[in-house]
C-alpha positions, 0 to 999 in steps of 0.5 A: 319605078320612079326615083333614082337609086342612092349608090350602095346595094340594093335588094332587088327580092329579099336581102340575099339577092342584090343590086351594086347601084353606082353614079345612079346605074346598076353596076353588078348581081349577087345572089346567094346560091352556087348554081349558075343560072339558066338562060330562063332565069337569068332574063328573069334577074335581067328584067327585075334589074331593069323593073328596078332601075329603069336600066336595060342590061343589054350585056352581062359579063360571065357568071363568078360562082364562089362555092367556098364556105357555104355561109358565104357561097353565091354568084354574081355578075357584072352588067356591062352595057346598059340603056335607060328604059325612063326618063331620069 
């Protein structure tokens, strides 16, 4: 991808999975959903992230599972280290 992302969130598959974009880098994750993800598909939400955002998360922060009223029960994560994959 070759433009820069606004601040805000962004969809990264569909409006229930999202992207936090802040100062032009991906700053958090949120999906709906309370199962924490395994390994295999948290490095499948790492690189769509990287896919969007021309960011590598080199380390994510620990998973926030809110498993409280089911209209709004998701997790989310923080991404915490990052590295450009593309020139700005």
């Amino acid at each position: 991808m070759s433009k820069t992302l606004l601040d805000g969130t962004h969809e990264l598959r569909g409006p229930y999975e999202l992207v936090e974009i802040r100062d032009g880098a991906p700053v958090r994750y949120s999906c709906i959903g309370t199962l924490t993800p395994t390994d295999e598909q948290e490095q499948d939400i790492l690189a769509r992230i990287e896919a969007l955002t021309g960011y590598r998360v080199v380390r994510a922060g620990e998973w926030d599972v809110d498993d409280g009223d089911p209209r709004y029960a998701g997790h989310s994560v923080s991404l915490l280290a990052l590295l450009p994959t593309r020139g700005g």
